[in-house]
C-alpha positions as CSV (number, residue, x, y, z in Angstrom):
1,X,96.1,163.8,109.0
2,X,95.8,160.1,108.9
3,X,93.5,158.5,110.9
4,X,94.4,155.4,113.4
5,X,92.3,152.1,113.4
6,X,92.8,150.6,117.0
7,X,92.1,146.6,116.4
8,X,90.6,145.2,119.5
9,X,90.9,141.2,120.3
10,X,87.1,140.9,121.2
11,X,85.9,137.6,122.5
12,X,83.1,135.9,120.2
13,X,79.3,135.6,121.5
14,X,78.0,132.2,122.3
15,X,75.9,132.4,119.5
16,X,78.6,133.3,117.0
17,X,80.9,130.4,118.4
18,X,77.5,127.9,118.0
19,X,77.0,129.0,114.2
20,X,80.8,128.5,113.7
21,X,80.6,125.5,115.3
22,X,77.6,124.0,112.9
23,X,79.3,125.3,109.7
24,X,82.6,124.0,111.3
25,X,81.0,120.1,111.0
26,X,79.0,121.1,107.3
27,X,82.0,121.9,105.7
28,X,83.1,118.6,105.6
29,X,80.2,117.0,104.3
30,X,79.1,113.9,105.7
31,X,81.4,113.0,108.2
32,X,82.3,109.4,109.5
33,X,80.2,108.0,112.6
34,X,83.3,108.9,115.1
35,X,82.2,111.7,117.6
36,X,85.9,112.5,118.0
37,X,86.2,114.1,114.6
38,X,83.1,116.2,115.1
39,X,85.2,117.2,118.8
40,X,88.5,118.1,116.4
41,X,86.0,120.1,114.3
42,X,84.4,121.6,117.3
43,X,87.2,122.2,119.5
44,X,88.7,124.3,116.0
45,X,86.3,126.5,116.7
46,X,86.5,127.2,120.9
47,X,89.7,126.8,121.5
48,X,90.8,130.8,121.5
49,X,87.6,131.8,123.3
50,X,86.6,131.4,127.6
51,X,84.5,128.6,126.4
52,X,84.9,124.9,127.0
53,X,82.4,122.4,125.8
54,X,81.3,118.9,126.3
55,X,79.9,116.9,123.2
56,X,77.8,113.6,123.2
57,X,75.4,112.1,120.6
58,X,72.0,110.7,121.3
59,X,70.9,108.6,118.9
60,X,71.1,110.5,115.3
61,X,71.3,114.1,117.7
62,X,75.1,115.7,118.6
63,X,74.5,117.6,122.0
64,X,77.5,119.9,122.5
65,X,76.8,121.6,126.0
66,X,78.8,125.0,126.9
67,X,80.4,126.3,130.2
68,X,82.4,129.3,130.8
69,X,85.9,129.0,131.9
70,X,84.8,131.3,134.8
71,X,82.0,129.3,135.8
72,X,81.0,125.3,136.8
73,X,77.7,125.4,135.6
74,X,76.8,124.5,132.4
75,X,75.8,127.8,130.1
76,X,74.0,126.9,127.3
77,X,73.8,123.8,125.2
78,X,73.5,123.6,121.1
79,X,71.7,120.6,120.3
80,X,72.2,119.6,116.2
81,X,69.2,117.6,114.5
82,X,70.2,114.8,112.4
83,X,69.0,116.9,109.5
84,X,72.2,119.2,109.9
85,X,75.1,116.8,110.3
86,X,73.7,112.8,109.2
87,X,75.6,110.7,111.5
């Protein structure tokens, strides 16, 4: 008797899409100063999950702050150090 895997589509963990996110903008090395290549890279990684983000830069530090399709308030935020991703 064989035995059945049942794949199930299960939607990533904020954390998870916040990790992706960060390796998502170290792959490609040092990037150029324009914040709408790290939005590409970042929006690569949310755009199959209930999560839409907003990303500015502060000085040398990328803020990308999270909200839930579901919701208006803002979720969580990831805030990258200049000592990840040298802008």
């Amino acid at each position: 008797m064989r035995k059945r895997r049942m794949s199930m589509n299960v939607e990533p963990t904020l954390e998870v899409i916040k990790a992706a996110i960060i390796a998502a903008i170290s792959d490609f090395g040092k990037p150029d100063s324009s914040l709408q290549y790290i939005r590409d890279a970042i929006w690569k990684v949310v755009k199959d999950s209930d999560y839409r983000t907003w990303t500015s830069r502060e000085g040398n530090v990328l803020r990308v702050e999270f909200t839930h399709c579901a919701q208006k308030q803002i979720d969580s935020e990831l805030v990258i150090p200049d000592l990840v991703i040298n802008l």
